[in-house]
C-alpha positions in Angstrom: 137.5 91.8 138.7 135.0 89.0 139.0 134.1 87.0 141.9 130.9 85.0 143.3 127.5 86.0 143.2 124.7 84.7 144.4 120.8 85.1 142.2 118.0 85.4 144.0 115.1 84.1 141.8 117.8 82.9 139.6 115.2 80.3 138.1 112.9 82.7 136.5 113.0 84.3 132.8 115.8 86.9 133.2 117.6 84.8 135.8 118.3 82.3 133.6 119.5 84.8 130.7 121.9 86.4 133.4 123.4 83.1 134.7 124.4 82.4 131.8 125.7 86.1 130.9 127.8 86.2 134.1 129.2 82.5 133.8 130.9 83.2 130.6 132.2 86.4 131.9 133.8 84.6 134.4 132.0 85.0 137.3 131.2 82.0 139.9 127.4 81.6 139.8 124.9 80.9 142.6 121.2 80.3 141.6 118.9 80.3 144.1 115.6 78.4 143.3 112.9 76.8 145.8 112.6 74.0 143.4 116.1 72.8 141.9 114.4 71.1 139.2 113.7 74.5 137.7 117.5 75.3 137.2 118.6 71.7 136.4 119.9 72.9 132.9 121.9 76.1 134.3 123.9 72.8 136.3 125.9 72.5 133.3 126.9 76.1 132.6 130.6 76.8 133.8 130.9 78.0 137.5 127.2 77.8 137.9 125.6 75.7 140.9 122.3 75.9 141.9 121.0 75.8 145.8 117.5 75.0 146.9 116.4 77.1 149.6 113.7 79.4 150.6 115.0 83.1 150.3 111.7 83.7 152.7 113.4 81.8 155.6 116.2 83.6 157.5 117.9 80.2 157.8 117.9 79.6 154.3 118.7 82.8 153.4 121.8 82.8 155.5 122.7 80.0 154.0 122.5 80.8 150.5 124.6 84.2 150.4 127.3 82.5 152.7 130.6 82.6 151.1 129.4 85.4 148.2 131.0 88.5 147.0 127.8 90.0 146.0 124.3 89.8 145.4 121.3 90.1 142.3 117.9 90.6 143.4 115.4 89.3 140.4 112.1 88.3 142.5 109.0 89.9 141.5 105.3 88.9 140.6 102.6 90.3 138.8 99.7 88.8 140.6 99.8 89.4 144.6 96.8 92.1 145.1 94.3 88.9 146.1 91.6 91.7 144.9 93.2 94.6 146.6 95.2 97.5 145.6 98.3 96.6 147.7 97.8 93.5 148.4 99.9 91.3 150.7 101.8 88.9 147.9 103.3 92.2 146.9 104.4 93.6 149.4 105.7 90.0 150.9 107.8 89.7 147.5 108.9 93.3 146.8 109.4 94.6 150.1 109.7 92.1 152.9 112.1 90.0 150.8 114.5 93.0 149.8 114.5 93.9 153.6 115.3 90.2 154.5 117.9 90.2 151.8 119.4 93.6 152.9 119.7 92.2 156.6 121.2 89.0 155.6 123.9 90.7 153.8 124.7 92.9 156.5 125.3 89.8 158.8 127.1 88.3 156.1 129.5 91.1 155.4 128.6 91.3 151.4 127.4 94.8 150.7 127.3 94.7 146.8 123.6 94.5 145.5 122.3 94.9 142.0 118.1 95.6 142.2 115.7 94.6 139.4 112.6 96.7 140.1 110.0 98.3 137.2 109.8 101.0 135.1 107.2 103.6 136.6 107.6 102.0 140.1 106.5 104.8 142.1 104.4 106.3 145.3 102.0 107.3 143.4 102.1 104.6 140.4 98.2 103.3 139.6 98.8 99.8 140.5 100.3 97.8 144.0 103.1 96.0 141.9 104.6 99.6 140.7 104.0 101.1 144.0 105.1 97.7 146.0 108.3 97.7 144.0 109.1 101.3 144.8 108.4 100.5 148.3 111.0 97.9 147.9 113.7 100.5 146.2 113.4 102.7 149.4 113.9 99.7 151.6 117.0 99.3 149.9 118.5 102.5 149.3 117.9 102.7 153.4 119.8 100.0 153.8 124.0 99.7 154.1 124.5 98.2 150.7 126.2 99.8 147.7 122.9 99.1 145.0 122.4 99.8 142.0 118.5 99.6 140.4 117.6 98.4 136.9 114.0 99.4 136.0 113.3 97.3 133.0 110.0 97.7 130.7 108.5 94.4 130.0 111.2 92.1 128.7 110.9 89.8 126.1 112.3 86.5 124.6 112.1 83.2 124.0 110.3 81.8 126.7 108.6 84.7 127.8 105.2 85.7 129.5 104.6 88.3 126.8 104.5 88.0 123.5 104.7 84.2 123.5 101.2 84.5 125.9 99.7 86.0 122.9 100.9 83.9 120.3 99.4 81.4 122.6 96.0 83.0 123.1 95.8 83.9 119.7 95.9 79.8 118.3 92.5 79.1 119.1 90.2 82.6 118.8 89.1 83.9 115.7 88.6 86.9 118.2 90.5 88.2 120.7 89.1 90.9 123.4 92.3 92.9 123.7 92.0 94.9 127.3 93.6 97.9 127.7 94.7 98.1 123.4 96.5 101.6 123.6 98.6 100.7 127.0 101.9 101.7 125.8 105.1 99.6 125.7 108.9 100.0 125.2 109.9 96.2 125.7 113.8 95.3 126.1 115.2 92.0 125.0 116.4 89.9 127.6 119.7 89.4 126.6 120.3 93.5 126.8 119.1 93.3 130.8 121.2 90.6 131.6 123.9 92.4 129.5 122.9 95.7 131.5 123.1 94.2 134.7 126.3 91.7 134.5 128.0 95.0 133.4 126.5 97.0 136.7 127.8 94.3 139.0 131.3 94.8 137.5 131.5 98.6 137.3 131.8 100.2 140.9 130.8 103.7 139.2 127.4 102.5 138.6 126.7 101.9 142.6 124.1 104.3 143.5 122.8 104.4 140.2 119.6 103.9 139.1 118.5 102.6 135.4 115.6 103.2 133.0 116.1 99.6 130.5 113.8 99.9 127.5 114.2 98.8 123.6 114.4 100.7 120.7 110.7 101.6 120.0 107.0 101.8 121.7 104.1 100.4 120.3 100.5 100.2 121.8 99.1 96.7 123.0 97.1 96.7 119.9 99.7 97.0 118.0 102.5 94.3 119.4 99.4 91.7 119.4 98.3 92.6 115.5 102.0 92.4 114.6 102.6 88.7 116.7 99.1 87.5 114.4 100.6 88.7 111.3 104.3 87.2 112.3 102.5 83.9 112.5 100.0 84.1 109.8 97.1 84.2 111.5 93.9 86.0 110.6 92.5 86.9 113.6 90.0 89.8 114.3 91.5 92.1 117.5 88.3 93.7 119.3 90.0 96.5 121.6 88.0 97.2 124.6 87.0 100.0 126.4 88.2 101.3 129.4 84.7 100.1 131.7 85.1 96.8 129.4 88.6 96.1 130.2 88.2 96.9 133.8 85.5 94.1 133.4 87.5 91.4 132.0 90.2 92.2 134.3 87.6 91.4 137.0 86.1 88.9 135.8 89.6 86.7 135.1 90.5 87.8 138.6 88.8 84.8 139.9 90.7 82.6 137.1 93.4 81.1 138.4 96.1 81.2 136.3 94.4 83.7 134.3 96.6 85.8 131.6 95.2 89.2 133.7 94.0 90.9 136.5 92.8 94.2 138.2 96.6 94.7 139.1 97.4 94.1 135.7 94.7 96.5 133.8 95.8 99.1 136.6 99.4 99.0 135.8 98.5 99.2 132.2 97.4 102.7 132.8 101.0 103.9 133.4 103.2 103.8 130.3 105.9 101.5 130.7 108.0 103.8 128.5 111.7 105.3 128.9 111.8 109.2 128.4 112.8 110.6 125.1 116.1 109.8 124.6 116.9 107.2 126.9 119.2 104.6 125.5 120.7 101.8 127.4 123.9 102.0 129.7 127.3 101.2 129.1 127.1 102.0 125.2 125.2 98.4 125.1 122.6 98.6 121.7 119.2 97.7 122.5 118.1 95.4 120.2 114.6 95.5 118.3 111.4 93.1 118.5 112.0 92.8 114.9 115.6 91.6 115.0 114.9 88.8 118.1 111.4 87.7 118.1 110.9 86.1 114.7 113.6 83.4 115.5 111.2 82.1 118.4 107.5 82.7 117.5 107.4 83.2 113.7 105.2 80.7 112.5 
């Protein structure tokens, strides 16, 4: 049985992917999006509209969950630390805002909740996004909603901050300082997480579930980068850093706005975003390969 769901931080990457999934399963989409220029092209999707508001603001808030069934929680940034371990754009965005969601739904009556958080969030995770978004997974199994919690690797697509960054940073060096080359990865395809979690909304057994979402293999960050030069034909030489020289770049491009990586970032990094052996994905759904998906959108 579908009904009406609302996205908060429908606009981003996998927002997108799962406003799509869910409108052509049937469900009646709500994208939420501080800038409605962002999600202009979801407008013509089937049973998809798209609300400005500020899922910060309790008015707003209100607002945007009022009339919905149930709710998907896809906010989360990599840069928040301003410098600091735990800094305070994390926890704004990965705590705060799951607390503010959890309470609006309470007042709203809607008690279904599907969580994106990250693989290795944890207490005692190296960096403030992984332990920010574990902070935020308590806050919500605390709270009187039935959740369920997706804990993707990092996902990958076309338009993604990934590989696509590379492929980017790769056109104009002849050499690339690669920080943190043997940081392990198990990425997941975007289509298979909005798969993954269009299915959770639907399936009352998964409530109170949690979910480990990685692909098919794991590679080092040497490796994926060599692999995105070779799949556009570029001869590039990869200069992997050490561990005191990638803390260093990470430092130094701190202060870069905009910047590709930070001291959050190389911290993370040093927690392998990989699914234990044997994982696969749930609901019998295949996860598909870098190789199968990636050529289509970056080969050269």
């Amino acid at each position: 049985m579908f009904g009406r769901v609302v996205l908060i931080g429908g606009s981003g990457f996998l927002g997108r992917r799962l406003a799509a999934e869910l409108s052509q399963r049937g469900w009646a989409v709500r994208v939420a999006t501080r800038r409605r220029e962002r999600a202009k092209s979801l407008t013509v999707l089937p049973g998809v509209e798209v609300v400005e508001g500020d899922a910060y603001a309790p008015d707003d808030l209100r607002r945007l969950l009022a009339g919905q069934e149930a709710v998907v929680n896809l906010v989360g940034i990599l840069r928040g630390g301003n410098g600091r371990p735990y800094g305070p754009g994390f926890r704004r965005a990965h705590v705060e805002l799951p607390e503010k969601i959890a309470a609006a739904m309470a007042a709203a009556g809607i008690r279904r909740l599907v969580h994106v958080s990250a693989l290795q969030a944890g207490a005692a995770a190296p960096s403030g996004y992984l332990r920010s978004k574990h902070a935020g997974e308590a806050v919500l199994r605390a709270a009187p909603v039935d959740l369920t919690i997706l804990r993707p690797s990092v996902i990958f697509g076309a338009g993604d901050s990934f590989l696509t960054l590379f492929a980017r940073l790769l056109r104009p060096l002849p050499v690339l300082p690669l920080a943190c080359p043997e940081a392990r990865f198990q990425p997941v395809w975007v289509g298979d997480v909005a798969a993954v979690c269009a299915e959770a909304l639907a399936r009352s057994a998964s409530i109170g579930e949690s979910y480990d979402l990685c692909g098919p293999r794991r590679y080092s960050l040497r490796e994926l980068v060599a692999w995105v030069a070779r799949l556009q034909r570029r001869r590039r030489l990869i200069l992997p850093l050490g561990e005191r020289l990638s803390w260093l770049q990470a430092a130094v491009m701190e202060c870069v706005p905009g910047s590709p990586l930070c001291l959050d970032n190389f911290y993370s990094m040093q927690a392998a975003s990989v699914c234990a052996d044997g994982c696969a994905l749930p609901f019998g759904r295949r996860a598909h390969a870098l190789e199968e998906i990636v050529p289509a959108y970056l080969a050269a």
